[in-house]
N, C-alpha and C positions, 0 to 999 in steps of 0.2 A: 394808180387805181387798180383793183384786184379784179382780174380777168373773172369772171362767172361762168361757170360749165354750163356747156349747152342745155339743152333739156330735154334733148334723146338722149344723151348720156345719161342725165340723173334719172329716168326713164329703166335705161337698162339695165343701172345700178340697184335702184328699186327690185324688179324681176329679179335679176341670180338672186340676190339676198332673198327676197321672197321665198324663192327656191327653196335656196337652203334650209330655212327654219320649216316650209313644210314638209322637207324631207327628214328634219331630224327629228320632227314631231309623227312624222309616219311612221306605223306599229313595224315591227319587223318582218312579223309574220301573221298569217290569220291560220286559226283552226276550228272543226265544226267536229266535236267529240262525243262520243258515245263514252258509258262511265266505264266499259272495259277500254276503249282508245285512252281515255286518260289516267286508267292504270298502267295500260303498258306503255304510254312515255313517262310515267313516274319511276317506272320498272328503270330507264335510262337517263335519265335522267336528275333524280332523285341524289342528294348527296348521300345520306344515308347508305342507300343500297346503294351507290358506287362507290362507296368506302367498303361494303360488306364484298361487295364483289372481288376488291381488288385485292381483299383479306385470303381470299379463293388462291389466287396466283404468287400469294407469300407463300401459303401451305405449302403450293407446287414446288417454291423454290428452296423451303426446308426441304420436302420431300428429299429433292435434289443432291442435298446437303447429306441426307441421311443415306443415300441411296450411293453415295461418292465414297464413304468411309469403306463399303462391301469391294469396291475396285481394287486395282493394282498404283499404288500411289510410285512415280517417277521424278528423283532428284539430283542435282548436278550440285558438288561442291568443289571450287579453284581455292585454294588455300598454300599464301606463304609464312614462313615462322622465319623472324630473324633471333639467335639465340646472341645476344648479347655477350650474355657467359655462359661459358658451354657447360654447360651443369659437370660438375669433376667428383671423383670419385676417389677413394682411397684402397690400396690395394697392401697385400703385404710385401716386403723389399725381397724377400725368397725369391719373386719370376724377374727382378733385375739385379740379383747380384748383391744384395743390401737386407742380410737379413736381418730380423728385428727391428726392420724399420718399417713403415706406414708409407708408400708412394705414393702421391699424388697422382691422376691419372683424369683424362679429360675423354668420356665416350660421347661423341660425335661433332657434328660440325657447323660454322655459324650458319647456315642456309638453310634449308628443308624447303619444299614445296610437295604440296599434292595437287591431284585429278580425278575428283572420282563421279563415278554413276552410282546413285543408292536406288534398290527395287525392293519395296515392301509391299505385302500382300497380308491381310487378313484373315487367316483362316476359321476362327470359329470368335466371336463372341454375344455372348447373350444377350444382352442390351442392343446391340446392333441389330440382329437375329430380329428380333421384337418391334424395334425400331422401323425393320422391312416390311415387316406384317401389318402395321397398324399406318400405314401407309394411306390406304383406302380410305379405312375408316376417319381419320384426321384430315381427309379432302370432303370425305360425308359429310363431318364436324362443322366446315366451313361453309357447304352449300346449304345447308340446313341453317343456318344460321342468316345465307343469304335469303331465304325463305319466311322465316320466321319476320325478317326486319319489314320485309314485302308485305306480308299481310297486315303487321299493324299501321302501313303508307294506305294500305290498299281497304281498309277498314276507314281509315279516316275521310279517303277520296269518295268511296260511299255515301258519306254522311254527309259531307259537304255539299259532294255533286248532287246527291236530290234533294235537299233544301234550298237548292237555289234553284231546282225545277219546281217543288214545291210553291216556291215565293211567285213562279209565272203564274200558279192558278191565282194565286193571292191580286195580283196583280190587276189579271183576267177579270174579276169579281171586286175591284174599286172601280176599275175603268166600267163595269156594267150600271156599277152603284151610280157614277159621275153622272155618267148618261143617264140613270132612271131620274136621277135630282136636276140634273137640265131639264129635262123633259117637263119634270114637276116644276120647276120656275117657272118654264115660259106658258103651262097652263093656271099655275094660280096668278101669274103679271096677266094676263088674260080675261080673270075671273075676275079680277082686281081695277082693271078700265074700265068692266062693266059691271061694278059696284056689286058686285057679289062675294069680294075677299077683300081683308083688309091689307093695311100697308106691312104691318107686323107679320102677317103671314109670308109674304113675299123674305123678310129680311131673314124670319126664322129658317126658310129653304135654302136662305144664302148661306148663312152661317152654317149648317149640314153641310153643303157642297161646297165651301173652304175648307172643313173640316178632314173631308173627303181626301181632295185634293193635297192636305198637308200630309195626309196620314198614305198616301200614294209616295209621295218626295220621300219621307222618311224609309219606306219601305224600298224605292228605290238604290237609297244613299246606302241599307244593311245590304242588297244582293252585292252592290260595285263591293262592299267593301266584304264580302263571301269568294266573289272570283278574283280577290288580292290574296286572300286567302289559300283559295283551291290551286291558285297560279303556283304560291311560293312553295305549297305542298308535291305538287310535281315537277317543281325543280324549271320549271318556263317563267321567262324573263314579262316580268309587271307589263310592260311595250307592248306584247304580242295581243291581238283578238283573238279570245275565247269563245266560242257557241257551244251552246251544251243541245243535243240533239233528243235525247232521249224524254220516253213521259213519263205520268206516273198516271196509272189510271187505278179504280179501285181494282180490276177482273188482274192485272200483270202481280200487284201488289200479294193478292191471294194463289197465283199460280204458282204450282211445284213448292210449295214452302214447308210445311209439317213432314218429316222423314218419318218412316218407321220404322229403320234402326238405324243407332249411331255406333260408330267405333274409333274408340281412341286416336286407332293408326289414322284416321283423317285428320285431326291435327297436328297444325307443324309444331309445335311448343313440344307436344308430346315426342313427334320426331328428333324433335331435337334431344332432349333426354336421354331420348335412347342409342344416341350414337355419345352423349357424355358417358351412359355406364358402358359403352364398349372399349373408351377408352381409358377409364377407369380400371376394367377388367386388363386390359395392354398393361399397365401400370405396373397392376401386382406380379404380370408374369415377367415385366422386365425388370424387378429388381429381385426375385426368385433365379431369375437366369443370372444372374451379376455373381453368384455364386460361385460356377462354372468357371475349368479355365478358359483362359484368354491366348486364342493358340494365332503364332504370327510367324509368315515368313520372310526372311529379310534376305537379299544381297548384292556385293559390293564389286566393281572391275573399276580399275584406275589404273593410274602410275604415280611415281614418285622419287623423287630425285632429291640429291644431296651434293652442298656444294660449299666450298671456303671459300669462294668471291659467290656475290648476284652474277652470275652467267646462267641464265639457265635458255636466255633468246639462244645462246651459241650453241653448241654439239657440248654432248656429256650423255651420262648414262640416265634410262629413265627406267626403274624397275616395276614389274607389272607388281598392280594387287588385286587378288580373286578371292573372294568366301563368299559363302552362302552358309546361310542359320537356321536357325529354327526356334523361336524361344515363346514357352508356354510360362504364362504368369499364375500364379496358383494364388487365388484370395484363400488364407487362413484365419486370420481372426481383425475382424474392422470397428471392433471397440462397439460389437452390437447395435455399427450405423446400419446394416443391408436389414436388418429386425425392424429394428425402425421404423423405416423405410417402407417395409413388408404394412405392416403394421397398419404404418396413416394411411396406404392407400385404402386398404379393407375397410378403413374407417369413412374416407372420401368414397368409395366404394357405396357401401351404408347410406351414408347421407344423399347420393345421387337416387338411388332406390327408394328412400323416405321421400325423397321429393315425389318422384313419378307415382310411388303409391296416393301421395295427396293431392297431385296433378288429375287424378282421377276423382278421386273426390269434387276437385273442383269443378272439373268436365259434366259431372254428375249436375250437380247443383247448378252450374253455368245452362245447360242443357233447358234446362227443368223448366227457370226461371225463365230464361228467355221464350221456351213454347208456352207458358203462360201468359206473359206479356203480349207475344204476337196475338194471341188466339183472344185477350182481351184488346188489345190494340184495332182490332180488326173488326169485333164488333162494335166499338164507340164509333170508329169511321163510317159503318155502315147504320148506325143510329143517329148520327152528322146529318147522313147524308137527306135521312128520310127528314132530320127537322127542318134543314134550311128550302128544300123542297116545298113543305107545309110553311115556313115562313113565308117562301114568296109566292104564294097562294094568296095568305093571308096579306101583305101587302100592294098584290094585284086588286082584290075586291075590294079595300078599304080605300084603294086610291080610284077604283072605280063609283064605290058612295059618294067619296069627298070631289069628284069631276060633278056628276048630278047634281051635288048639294044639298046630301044625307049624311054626311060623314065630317068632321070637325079637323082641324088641321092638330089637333092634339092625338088625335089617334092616328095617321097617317104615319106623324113623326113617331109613336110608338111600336107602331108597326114597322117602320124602317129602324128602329135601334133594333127590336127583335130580329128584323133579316140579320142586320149588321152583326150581330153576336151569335147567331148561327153561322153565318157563313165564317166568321173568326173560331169558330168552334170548331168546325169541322175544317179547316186549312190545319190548324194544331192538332186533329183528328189524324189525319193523311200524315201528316212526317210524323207524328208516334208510331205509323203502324209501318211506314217504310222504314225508320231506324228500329225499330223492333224485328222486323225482316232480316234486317241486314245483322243484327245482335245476333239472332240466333243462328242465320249462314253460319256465321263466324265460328258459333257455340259446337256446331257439328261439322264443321270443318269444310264445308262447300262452299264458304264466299268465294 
């Protein structure tokens, strides 16, 4: 017969496991974000821009690279030669007593060994030269680039993040609808015991307030699946609680937003550019300098020893070797590659400069368009606002006919689709004019 565990143990066994699955099921973290807090953890976050960042500290380590060639470069070579055959030579028989003959003659010996220190120094080249200069600018290159990547994370987390503070007013204005169509059931079920509404009227409030309610869930199920969204775009793990802290009211919506002047230099796109033609401009002066010689100083102290056996562990002679050089390379003719060269940068040159001249253009147009939008955005919102207002005016009175018993349940219901399509009006109102906002931050360079 099989022994049965007690039943504080299967008790206890219960609990830990219990445990455990609520602990794996518990978020890792909670956060209550403001939409600048959730750009600057996207700022850290963010794959994107920690790939851009990390682009930053390659530069650094080119730099490094570039910056190594200007030094005193230091090298050590041990080197043994065994001559198998002592390379031989022929001589004439005149210096042994043989003349008109050809001697054989064998100069030097099976062994050789060196030791030496090599010191080269760089003293002038162009490329190099150029190389040091554009130093800065090619870290510029990079951080601007980390900039640029920022603001279109930080564009997007705008748009998300107040659409999903948008969808609370959405939200705000079913749950008032639910409650006004409760309200309204349990006074037509009321009117209806004491035979002053019918059954049909009752069912018609129901089926409103399913509707309602469906149309709440669905709106629900788009925010959860906006902050799976806003989560992946900032680089925070699906697990964690999100709160979005911030509002959207009409008066924040309209403050500080129309500028009266813009300038290029406030975009990064456009910053960006402009460190592409600086480096551009590096380009043509580093292949103009490649012209120049190439001036280098080299030299060498060692020793060196010669031997007819491997002895060289024992005592033997070791003869010093000392030089120091100097060797200038003179580019004379490169088959019209350094022209070349010259050449397509002035051309990439060019095209860098066509771009930024149209980069403006689009600034222009970008600019334009967006303070149009906003400046119409803003009053639909504020024409929204004035209807759904007069809607539940209008919904207020006719549901106070229809309590009296002036007023028909045909009209009550008419009058709640017009709320209902005002207040859907003017939520679509409110994020045209906040993503309209945020367009044109963007467009003049102040998001």
């Amino acid at each position: 017969m099989i022994k049965q565990p007690p039943i504080k143990a299967l008790l206890v066994l219960l609990c830990v496991c219990s445990s455990i699955l609520l602990f794996a099921q518990t978020p890792k973290n909670s956060y209550a974000f403001s939409v600048k807090q959730a750009v600057e953890y996207a700022s850290k976050n963010n794959v994107q821009v920690k790939n851009a960042l990390l682009n930053i500290q390659v530069q650094e380590q080119t730099n490094r690279g570039i910056t190594a060639a200007a030094y005193p470069s230091l090298s050590a070579n041990i080197g043994v030669v065994n001559n198998i055959n002592v390379p031989t030579q022929v001589v004439p028989g005149d210096f042994f007593g043989s003349p008109g003959q050809l001697v054989p003659v064998q100069f030097g010996v099976k062994y050789s060994s060196n030791a030496l220190v090599q010191l080269q120094q760089l003293l002038f080249d162009g490329q190099v030269f150029v190389g040091l200069q554009a130093r800065k600018a090619s870290i510029e290159f990079a951080k601007k680039n980390v900039e640029v990547t920022e603001e279109a994370i930080k564009t997007n987390i705008y748009k998300i993040y107040y659409q999903l503070v948008v969808s609370k007013t959405q939200i705000d204005l079913l749950d008032a609808n639910i409650v006004r169509f409760e309200k309204l059931k349990h006074d037509v079920t009321e009117l209806y015991k004491n035979g002053f509404a019918e059954k049909l009227d009752i069912d018609k409030v129901e089926v409103t307030l399913i509707n309602l309610k469906t149309e709440k869930q669905k709106a629900l199920n788009s925010i959860e699946t906006g902050y799976v969204g806003l989560k992946t775009l900032m680089g925070m793990p699906i697990a964690d609680v999100l709160t979005l802290t911030d509002k959207v009211t009409d008066s924040e919506i309209k403050a500080n937003a129309l500028m009266d002047s813009v300038s290029y230099t406030d975009r990064k796109d456009y910053q960006y550019l402009q460190t592409v033609k600086q480096l551009n401009e590096f380009n043509i002066k580093r292949y103009k300098l490649s012209a120049l010689p190439t001036v280098a100083l080299n030299g060498v102290w060692g020793k060196q020893a010669y031997r007819r056996k491997f002895t060289f562990f024992e005592k033997g002679d070791w003869y010093n070797i000392t030089n120091i050089g100097l060797n200038v390379s003179i580019p004379i003719f490169s088959g019209f590659n350094r022209d070349a060269k010259i050449q397509q940068s002035k051309i990439e040159l060019q095209q860098t400069e066509n771009t930024i001249d149209n980069l403006r253009l689009n600034i222009d147009s970008e600019v334009e368009t967006a303070r149009l939008k906003f400046k119409s955005a803003v009053e639909t919102m504020d024409f929204q606002k004035k209807n759904i207002e007069l809607a539940e005016t209008v919904y207020n009175q006719t549901k106070k006919k229809f309590e009296v018993g002036t007023g028909s349940n045909t009209e009550i219901n008419t009058a709640q689709t017009e709320l209902k399509t005002a207040q859907t009006n003017y939520i679509a109102a409110l994020y045209d004019a906040v993503i309209a906002k945020v367009d044109y931050l963007k467009a003049v360079g102040k998001l």
